[in-house]
C-alpha positions in Angstrom: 35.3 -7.1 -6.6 36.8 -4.4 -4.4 39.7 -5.3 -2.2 37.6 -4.3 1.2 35.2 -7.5 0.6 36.0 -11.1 2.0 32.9 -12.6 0.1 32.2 -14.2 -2.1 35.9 -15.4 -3.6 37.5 -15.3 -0.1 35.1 -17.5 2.0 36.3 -18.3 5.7 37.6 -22.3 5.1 35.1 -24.8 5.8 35.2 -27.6 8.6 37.8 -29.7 8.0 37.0 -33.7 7.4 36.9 -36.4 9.6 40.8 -37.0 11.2 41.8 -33.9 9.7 43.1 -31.4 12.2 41.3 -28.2 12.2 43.4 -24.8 10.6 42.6 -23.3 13.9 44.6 -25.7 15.6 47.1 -24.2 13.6 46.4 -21.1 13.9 46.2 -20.8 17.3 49.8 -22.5 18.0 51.1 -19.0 16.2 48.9 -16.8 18.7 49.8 -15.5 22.1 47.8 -17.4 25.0 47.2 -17.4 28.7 46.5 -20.7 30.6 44.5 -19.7 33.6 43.3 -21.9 36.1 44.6 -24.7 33.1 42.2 -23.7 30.6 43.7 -21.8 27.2 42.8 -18.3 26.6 44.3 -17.5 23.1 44.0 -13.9 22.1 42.7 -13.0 18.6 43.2 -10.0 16.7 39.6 -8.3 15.4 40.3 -6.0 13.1 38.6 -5.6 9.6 41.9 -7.1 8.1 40.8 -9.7 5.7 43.3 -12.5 7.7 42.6 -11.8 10.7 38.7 -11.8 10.1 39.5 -15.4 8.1 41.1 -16.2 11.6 39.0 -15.6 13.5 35.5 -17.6 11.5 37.6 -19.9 11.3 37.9 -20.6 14.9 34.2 -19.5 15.9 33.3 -22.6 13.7 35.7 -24.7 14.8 34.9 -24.2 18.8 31.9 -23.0 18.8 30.1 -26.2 16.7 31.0 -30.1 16.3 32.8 -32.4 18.7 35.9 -30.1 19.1 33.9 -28.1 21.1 32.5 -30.2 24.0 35.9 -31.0 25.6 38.6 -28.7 26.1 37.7 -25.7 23.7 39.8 -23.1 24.4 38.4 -19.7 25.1 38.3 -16.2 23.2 39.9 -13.2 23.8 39.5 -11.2 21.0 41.7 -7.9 20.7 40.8 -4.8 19.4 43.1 -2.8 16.4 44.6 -0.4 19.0 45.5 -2.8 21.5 49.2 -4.6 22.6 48.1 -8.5 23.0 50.7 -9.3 25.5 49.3 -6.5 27.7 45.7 -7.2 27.4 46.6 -11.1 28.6 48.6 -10.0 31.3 46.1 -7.3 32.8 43.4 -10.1 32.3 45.4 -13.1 34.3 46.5 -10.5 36.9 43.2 -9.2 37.4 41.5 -12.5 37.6 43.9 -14.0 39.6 43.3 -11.0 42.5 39.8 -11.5 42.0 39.7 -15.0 43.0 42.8 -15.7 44.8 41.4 -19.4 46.3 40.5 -20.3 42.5 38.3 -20.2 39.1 34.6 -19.0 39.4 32.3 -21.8 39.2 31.2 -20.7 35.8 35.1 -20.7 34.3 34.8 -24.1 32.9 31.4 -23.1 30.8 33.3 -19.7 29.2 34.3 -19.9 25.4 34.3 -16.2 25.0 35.7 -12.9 27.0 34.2 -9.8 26.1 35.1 -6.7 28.2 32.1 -3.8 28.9 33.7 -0.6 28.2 36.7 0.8 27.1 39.9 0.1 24.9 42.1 -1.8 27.9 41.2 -4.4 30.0 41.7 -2.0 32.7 38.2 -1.1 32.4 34.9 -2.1 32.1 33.8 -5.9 33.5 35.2 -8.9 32.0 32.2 -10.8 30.8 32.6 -15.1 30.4 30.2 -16.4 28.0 29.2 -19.6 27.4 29.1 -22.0 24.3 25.4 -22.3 24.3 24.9 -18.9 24.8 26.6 -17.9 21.9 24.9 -20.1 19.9 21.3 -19.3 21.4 21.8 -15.7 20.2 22.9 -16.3 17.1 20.1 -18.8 16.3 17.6 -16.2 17.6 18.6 -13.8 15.1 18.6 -16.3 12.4 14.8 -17.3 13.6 14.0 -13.7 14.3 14.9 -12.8 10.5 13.0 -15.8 9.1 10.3 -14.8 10.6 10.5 -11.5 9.2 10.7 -12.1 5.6 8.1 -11.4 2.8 9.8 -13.9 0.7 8.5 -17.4 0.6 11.5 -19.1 -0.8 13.2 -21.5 2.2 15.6 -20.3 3.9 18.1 -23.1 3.7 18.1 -22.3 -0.5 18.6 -18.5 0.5 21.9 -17.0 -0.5 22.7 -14.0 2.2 25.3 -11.1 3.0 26.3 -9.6 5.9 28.3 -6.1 6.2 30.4 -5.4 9.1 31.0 -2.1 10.1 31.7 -2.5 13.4 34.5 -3.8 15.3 34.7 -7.4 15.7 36.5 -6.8 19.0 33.1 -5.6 20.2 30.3 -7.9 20.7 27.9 -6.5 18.2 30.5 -6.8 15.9 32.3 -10.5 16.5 28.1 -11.3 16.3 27.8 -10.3 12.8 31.2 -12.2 11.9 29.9 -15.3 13.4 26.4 -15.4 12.1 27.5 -14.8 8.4 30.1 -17.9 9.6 27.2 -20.4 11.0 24.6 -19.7 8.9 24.2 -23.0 7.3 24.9 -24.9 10.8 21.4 -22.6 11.8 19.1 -23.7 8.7 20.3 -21.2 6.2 22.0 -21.2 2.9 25.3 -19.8 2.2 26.3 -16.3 3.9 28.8 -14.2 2.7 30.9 -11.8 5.3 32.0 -8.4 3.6 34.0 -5.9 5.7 34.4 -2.4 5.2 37.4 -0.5 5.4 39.0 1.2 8.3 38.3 4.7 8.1 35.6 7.2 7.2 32.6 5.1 7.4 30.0 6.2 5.6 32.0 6.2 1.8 33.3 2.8 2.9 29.9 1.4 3.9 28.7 3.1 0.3 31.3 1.2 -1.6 30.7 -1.7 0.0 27.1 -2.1 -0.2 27.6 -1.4 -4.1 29.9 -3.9 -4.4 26.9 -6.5 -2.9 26.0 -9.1 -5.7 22.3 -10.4 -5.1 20.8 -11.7 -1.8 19.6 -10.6 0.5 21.9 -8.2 2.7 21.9 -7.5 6.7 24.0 -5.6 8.9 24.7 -4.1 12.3 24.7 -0.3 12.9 24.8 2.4 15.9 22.8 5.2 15.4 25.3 7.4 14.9 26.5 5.4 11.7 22.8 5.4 10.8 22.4 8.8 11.0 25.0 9.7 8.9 23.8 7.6 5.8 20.6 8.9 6.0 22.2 12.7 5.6 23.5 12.1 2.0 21.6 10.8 -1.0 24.5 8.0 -1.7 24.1 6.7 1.9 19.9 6.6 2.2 20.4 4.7 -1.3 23.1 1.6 0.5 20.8 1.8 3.4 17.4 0.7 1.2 19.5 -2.3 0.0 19.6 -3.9 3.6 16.5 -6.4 4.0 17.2 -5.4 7.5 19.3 -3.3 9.6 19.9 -4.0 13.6 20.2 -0.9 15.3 22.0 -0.6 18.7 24.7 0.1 20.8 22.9 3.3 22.1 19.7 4.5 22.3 18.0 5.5 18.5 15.8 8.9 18.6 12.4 8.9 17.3 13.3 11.4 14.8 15.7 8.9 13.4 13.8 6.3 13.5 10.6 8.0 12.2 13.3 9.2 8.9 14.3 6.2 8.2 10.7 4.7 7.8 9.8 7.7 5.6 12.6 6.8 3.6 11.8 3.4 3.3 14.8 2.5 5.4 13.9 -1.0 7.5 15.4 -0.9 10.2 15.0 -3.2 13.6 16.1 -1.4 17.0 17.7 -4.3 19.2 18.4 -4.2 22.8 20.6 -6.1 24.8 24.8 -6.1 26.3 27.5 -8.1 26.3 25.7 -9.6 29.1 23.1 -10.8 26.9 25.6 -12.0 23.9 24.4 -8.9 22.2 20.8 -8.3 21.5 18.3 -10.1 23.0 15.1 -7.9 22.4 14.3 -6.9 19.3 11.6 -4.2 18.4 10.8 -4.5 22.3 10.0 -8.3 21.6 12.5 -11.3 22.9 14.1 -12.9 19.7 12.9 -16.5 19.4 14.9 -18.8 21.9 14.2 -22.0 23.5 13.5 -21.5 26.2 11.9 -17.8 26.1 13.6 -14.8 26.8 11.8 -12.4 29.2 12.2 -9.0 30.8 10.6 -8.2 34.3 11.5 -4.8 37.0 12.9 -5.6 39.9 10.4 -3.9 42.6 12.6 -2.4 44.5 14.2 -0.3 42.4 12.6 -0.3 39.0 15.7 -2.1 37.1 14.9 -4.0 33.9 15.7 -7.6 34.6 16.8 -10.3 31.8 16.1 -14.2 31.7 16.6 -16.0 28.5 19.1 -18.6 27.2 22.1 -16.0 25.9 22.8 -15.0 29.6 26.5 -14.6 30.5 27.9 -17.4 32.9 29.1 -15.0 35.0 32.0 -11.8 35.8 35.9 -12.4 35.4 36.8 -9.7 37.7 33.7 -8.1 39.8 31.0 -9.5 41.9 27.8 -11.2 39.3 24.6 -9.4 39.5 22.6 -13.1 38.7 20.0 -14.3 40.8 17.5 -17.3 40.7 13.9 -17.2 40.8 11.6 -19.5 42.4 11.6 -21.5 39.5 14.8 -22.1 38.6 15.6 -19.6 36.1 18.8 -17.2 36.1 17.6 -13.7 35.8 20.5 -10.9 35.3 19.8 -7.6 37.1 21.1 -4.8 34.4 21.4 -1.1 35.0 18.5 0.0 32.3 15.1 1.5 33.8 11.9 1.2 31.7 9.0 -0.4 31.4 9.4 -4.6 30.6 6.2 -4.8 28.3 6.2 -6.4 26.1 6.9 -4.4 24.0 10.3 -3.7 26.4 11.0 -0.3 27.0 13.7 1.5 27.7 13.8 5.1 29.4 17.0 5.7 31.4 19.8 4.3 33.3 19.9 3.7 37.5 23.6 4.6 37.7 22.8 7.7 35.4 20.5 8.8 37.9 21.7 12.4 39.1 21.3 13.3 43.3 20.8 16.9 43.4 19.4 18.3 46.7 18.4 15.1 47.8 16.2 15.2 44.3 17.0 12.2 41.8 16.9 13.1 38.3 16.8 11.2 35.3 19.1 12.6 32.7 17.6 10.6 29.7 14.2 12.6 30.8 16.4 15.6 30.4 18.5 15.4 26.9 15.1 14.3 25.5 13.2 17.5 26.5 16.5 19.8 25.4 16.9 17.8 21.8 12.9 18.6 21.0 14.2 22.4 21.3 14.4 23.4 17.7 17.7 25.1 18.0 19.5 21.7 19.6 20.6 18.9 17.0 22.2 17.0 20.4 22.5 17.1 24.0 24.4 15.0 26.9 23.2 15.3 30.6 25.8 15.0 33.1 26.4 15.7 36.9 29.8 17.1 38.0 30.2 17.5 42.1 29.5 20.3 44.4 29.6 21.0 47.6 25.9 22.6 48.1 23.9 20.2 45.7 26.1 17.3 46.5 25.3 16.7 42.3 24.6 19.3 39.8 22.7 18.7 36.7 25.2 20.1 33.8 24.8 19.8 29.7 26.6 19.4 26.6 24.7 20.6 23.7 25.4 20.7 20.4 23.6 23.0 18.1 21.2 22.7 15.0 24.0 24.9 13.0 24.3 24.6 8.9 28.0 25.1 10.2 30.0 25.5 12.5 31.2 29.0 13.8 34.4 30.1 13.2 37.4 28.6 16.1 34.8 26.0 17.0 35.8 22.4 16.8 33.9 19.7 14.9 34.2 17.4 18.2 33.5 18.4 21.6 37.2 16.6 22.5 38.8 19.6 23.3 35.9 21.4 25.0 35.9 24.3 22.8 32.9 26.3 22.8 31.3 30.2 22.6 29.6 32.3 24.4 25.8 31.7 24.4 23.4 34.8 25.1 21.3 34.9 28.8 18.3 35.0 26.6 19.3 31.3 24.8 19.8 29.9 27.9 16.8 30.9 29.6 15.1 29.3 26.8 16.3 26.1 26.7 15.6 26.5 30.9 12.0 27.3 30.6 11.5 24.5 28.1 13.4 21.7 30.6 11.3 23.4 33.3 7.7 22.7 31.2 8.8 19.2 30.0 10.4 17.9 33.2 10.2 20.0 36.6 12.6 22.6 37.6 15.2 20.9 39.4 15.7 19.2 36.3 16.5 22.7 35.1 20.9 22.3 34.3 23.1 24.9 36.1 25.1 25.0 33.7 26.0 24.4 29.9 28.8 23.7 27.4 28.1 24.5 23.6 30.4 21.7 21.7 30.5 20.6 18.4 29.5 16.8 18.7 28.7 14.5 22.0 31.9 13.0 22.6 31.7 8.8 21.8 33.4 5.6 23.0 33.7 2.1 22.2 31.0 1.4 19.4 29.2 4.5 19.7 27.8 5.0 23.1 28.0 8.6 24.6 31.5 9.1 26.6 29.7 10.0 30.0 32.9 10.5 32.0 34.8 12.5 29.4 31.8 14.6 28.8 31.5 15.1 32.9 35.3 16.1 32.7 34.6 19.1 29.9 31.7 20.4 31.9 33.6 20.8 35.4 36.6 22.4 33.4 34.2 24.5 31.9 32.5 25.1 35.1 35.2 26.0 36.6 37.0 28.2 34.0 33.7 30.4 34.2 33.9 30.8 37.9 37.4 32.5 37.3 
C-alpha cells in the first residue's frame, strides 16, 4: 500500500459511542477559530496530507450527522494549502462584519459550511453559507444518482467502494468527494474508502493511485483539463477505465473530449452546478435525485439559467443574495450561466461573459467554440479588453495544435510569450469566426500562447488572460 492512500488501513475514526466526546471536539480546541455574531467558525486545513484529510472526515461526520449537529455545530472554514489561517479568519470577520454592520444575516444560524467562489484569499470571490441539510441533500443525490446508475444488481448497502481525490478539498468539488467517501454508510451504502493523491504532477500521481485500488467499485471527481491529460497517454486511458464513474466539472468539457472518452470506453458523467448549489446539482443535464426535486428554469428577462432544488446555499457572507421566491414557495437562485433549462439542461455561455462591442453583445463561448473547430487551434480563450471607439473589443488567446512547441515559447501563457503569426493565419481563423458566428464576432486582435491560463480547480483565468491581451495589444501598437 503506497504511502499517498488513506484507505483501506488508515480509515477516518468512526462516531464515537454514546457519552463519549467526539475527536473533533478535540481537534478543534487545537485549531484557530473566529466567533462571529457568537457562533464558532473554526478553520480547517484541506490539503491532501493524510492528517489533515483524517481531520477533517472526522468532523464532516461529527457535525454534519447525529445529535451533535442540531444544536450549536460550529461552522467550516476550510483553508486551502497556500493559505495563512489567521489571515483568511481575519479578512472573513472583517469583511462580514462591514457587510452587515446592524448584525448576522438571517440565514447565519442555518450555515455549517463557508466556501468562497473564486480565488486563493478571501479577498475574492463571494463567501457562500451553506446549510446542514444542504450538504447532506447533495451528497445523498449523488449516492442515489449512482445507484441508479449501476449495472450491478448486488445492494448497495453490501457494496464496498473507493473514492479518489484529486482535487483540493478546500474547493467544493473536492471537500464533496472527501465527505461522500466519509458518509457513505449514513446514505445506504457499504464501506467507502478515501484515497488521496499526491501533491504534484497529477496525472503519474492519479496513475499510481488508481493502481494501488484493491477491488470495488472506484469514483472520482475530475476537471477537464485533468481528464484530458489521462486520456493523452496509454497509462492514463488505462486508470481512467477503472472508474465505474467519473464526475466531470469545474469547467465546461468539449465534445471532442467527451466523444474520446466514450470511444475509449471511458464513463464519464458531466455534472453542473457551483458552490452555490453544494456542487453539482445536474448531472448529464438531469437534476440528481433530491427530495424535493431539483429544477432549472430562464429567467425571461434576461435568459439566465435559474436553480431550485434542496442543496441551495442559505445565502452570501459578504455581497447582496441573488435568491428569490416563486409563487409557490420555493427558493430559486438566479446564476450567471445562459442556456437552455431542458431538461436535458444546457449550458451555452455566461451573462457577465457577455462582450459590448459597438453597442453589439457577443457571446464569447459562441466564439472560442467556432475558433477550437479550426484544425490548426488545440485551445482558445475569448476576452474583451477596453477601448475607447468600441467601448469593448473582442480579443483571443489561442493556443495551437503544435506537436511542440517553437523554440523561446513558453509551455504556459503566464508570461504572455508568443510569435509572430502570418496575415494569411489570421485572416483564416477570421473568415472562419465570420461563417460560424457573424462578423462582429470577428476578434481584433490575437495572442498565440502556450496554454489558457487556469485558476482555482481548473476554470479559465478570465482576468489574467484579459491582462496578457491588453499588454499585447498595446506592445503592438508601439
Amino acid at each position: 500500500m503506497s504511502s499517498n492512500t488513506l484507505a483501506p488501513d488508515a480509515q477516518p475514526p468512526k462516531k464515537p459511542h454514546p457519552g463519549q466526546q467526539p475527536p473533533a471536539v478535540e481537534l478543534l480546541e487545537r485549531q484557530p477559530l473566529l466567533t462571529l455574531w457568537g457562533r464558532k467558525v473554526w478553520a480547517l486545513p484541506a490539503t491532501f496530507h493524510a492528517d489533515e484529510l483524517l481531520d477533517l472526515a472526522d468532523f464532516i461526520r461529527t457535525y454534519w450527522t447525529g445529535p451533535e449537529a442540531t444544536d450549536g455545530y460550529p461552522v467550516l472554514l476550510p483553508i486551502a494549502a497556500d493559505e495563512d489561517t489567521e489571515t483568511v479568519l481575519t479578512q472573513v470577520g472583517t469583511r462580514a462584519l462591514e457587510f452587515h454592520p446592524d448584525g448576522p444575516p438571517a440565514h447565519w444560524d442555518h450555515a455549517a459550511l463557508l466556501t468562497r467562489t473564486s480565488g486563493s484569499t478571501a479577498q475574492d470571490g463571494k463567501i457562500v453559507c451553506l446549510s446542514r441539510e444542504a450538504l447532506r441533500a447533495s451528497i445523498q443525490g449523488t449516492w442515489n444518482f449512482l445507484a441508479h446508475s449501476r449495472d450491478d444488481s448486488t445492494p448497495v448497502n453490501q457494496v464496498e467502494t473507493h473514492w479518489v481525490l484529486p482535487l483540493s478539498p478546500a474547493h467544493i468539488a473536492g471537500l464533496l468527494v472527501l465527505a461522500r467517501a466519509t458518509l457513505a454508510e449514513e446514505m445506504g451504502w457499504g464501506e467507502s474508502h478515501l484515497w488521496a493523491i499526491c501533491e504534484g504532477e497529477f496525472t503519474q500521481s492519479f496513475i499510481n493511485t488508481t493502481n494501488d485500488l484493491t477491488p470495488g467499485p472506484a469514483f472520482t471527481s475530475l476537471v477537464p483539463t485533468q481528464l484530458k491529460r489521462l486520456l493523452d497517454t496509454e497509462e492514463g486511458t488505462k486508470a481512467a477505465q477503472r472508474y465505474e464513474m467519473i464526475l466531470l466539472g469545474g469547467a465546461p468539457a468539449t465534445s471532442e473530449l467527451l466523444e474520446k472518452a466514450a470511444h475509449l470506453g471511458v464513463k464519464v458523467t458531466t455534472t453542473y452546478g457551483a458552490s452555490e448549489t453544494a456542487g453539482g446539482c445536474f448531472y448529464n443535464g438531469h437534476p440528481i435525485p433530491t427530495e424535493p426535486a431539483t429544477l432549472a428554469s430562464l429567467d425571461p428577462n434576461t435568459g439566465r439559467i435559474a436553480i431550485t432544488g434542496p442543496t441551495l446555499f442559505c445565502g452570501y457572507l459578504t455581497v447582496e443574495d441573488d435568491l428569490y421566491e416563486d409563487e409557490q414557495g420555493r427558493t430559486w437562485w438566479l446564476t450567471s450561466d445562459l442556456g437552455e433549462a431542458g431538461p436535458p439542461l444546457r449550458v451555452t455561455g455566461r451573462y457577465d461573459y457577455l462582450i459590448n462591442t459597438g453597442g453589439l453583445k457577443i457571446d464569447p463561448a459562441l466564439v472560442e467554440k467556432a475558433l477550437t473547430s479550426h484544425p490548426e487551434i488545440q485551445d482558445a480563450l475569448v476576452c474583451p479588453i477596453a477601448d475607447e471607439e468600441w467601448g469593448q473589443m473582442v480579443c483571443a488567446l489561442i493556443v495551437p495544435e503544435l506537436e511542440e512547441l517553437p523554440e523561446g515559447m513558453e509551455s504556459t501563457a503566464y508570461s504572455a510569450k508568443t510569435w509572430a503569426a502570418s496575415e494569411e493565419e489570421i485572416e483564416s481563423l477570421n473568415e472562419h469566426v465570420r461563417q460560424l458566428v457573424d462578423a462582429p464576432a470577428v476578434p481584433k486582435h490575437y495572442l498565440w500562447a502556450g496554454s489558457i491560463p487556469l485558476k482555482g480547480i481548473g476554470k479559465p483565468d478570465r482576468d489574467r488572460a484579459s491582462q496578457y491581451l491588453a499588454q499585447s495589444y498595446q506592445n503592438r501598437q508601439h
